[in-house]
C-alpha positions in Angstrom: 13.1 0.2 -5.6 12.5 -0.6 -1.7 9.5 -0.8 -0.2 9.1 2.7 1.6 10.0 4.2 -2.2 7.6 1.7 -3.5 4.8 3.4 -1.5 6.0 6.8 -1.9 5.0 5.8 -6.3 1.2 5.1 -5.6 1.0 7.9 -3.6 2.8 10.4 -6.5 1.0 8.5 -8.9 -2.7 8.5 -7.3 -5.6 11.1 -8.7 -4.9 14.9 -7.1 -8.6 14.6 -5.9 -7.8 15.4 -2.1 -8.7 12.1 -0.4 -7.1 8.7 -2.5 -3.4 10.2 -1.6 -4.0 10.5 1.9 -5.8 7.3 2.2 -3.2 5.8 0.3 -0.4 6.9 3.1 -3.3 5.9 5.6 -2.9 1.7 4.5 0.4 2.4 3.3 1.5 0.1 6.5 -0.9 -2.6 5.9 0.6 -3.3 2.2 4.4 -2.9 3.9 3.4 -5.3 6.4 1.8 -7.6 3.9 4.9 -6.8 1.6 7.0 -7.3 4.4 6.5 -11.2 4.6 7.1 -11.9 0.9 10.6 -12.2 -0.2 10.9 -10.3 -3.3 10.5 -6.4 -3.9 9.6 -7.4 -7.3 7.4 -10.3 -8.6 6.6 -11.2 -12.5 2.8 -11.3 -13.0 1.3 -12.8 -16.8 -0.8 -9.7 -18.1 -2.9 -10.3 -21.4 -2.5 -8.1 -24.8 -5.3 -6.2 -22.9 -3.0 -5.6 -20.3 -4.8 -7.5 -17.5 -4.0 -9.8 -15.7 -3.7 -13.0 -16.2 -6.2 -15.0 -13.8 -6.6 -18.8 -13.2 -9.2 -20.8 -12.5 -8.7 -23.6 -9.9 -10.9 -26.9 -9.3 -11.6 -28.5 -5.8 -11.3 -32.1 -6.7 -12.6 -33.1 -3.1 -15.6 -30.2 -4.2 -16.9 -30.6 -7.3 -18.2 -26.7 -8.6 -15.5 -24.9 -5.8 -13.6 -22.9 -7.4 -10.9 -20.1 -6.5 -9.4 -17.5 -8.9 -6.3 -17.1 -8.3 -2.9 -14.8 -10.0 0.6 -16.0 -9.9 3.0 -14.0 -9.1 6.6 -15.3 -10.0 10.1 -14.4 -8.6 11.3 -13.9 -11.5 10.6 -12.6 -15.6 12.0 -16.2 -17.1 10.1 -18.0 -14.5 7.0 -15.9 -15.7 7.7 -16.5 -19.2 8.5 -20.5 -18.5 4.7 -20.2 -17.1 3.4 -19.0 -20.2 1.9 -21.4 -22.6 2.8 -21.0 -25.7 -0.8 -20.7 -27.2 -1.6 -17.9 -24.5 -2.0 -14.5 -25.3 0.0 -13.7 -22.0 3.0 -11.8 -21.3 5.1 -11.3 -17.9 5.3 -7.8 -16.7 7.4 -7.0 -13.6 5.6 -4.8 -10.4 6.8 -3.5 -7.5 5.3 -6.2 -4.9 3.2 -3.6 -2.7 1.8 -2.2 -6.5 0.5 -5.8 -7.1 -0.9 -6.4 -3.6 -2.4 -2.6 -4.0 -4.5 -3.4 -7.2 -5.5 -6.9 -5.5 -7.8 -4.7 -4.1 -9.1 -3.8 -7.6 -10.0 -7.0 -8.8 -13.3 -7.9 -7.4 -13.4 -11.6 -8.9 -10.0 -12.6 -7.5 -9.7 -14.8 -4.5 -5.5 -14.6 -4.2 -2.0 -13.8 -5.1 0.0 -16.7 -4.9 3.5 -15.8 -4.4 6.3 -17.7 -5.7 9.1 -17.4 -3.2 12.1 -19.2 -4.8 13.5 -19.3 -8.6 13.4 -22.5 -10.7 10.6 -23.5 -7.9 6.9 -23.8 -9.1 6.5 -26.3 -6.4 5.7 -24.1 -3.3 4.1 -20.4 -3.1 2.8 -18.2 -0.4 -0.8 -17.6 -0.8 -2.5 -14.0 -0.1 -5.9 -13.9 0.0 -8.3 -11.1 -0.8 -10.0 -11.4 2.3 -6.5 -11.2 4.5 -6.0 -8.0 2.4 -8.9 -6.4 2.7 -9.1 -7.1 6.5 -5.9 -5.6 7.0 -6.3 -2.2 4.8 -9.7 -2.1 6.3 -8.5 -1.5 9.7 -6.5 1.0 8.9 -8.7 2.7 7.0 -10.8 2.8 10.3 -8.3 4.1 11.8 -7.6 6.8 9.7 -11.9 7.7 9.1 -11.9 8.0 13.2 -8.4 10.7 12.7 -10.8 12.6 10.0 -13.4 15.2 11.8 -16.2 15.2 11.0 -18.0 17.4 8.7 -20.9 18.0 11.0 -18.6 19.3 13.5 -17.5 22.2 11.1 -21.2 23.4 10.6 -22.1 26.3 13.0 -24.0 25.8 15.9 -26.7 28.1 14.7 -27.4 26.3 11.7 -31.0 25.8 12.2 
């Protein structure tokens, strides 16, 4: 699935409630853009039994008490499941690449995607952080609040 038929899934799949498909097609650049820079249309995540996902917890050794949360997303569904500890309840799933950076958004406690870029290699990722994320989608969900009229102007001018 390429990118612009990756987009056109959330938007079939979001809620019929009037506003999320049209804001989805509103940031659907920002997560292409983002998605643009990674190299895989696909990446492997770890999901629990519970089906979420699964989220590690890294140490500053220069900070003692820093710590980021991060998910790993792997090129690849052997490289996921090489990943996996064998005493972890964990279990590679395969997303589209603009589903996972989509539900990053979801995820309040996360602080980034780290985006294996080559197969075999653990070594060296591309990191996504929340904050890039929501800074991007944010402006152009700006954007697309400042297209919307507003719903004062549709009241009539006699409405005192």
């Amino acid at each position: 699935m390429d990118l612009d038929q990756q987009i056109q899934a959330l938007i079939d799949k979001a809620p019929p409630d009037g506003s999320t498909p049209q804001i989805l097609e509103a940031i659907a650049p920002a997560l292409l853009l983002l998605a643009q820079q990674l190299k895989h249309l696909e990446y492997s995540i770890l999901q629990t039994v519970e089906q979420s996902w699964a989220v590690t917890v890294l140490s500053n050794l220069k900070q003692p008490g820093r710590e980021k949360r991060v998910i790993y997303a792997f090129p690849s569904l052997k490289d996921a499941s090489k990943a996996a500890h064998t005493g972890d309840r964990v279990q590679p799933v395969s997303l589209p690449v603009t589903h996972i950076l989509f539900q990053m958004m979801a995820l309040e406690n996360l602080d980034s995607i780290v985006f294996f870029e080559t197969p075999g290699n653990l070594d060296v990722g591309t990191e996504v952080t929340r904050e890039q994320v929501q800074k991007l989608i944010g402006v152009y969900l700006q954007q697309y609040r400042s297209a919307q009229p507003s719903n004062s102007s549709n009241l009539p001018p006699d409405i005192a």
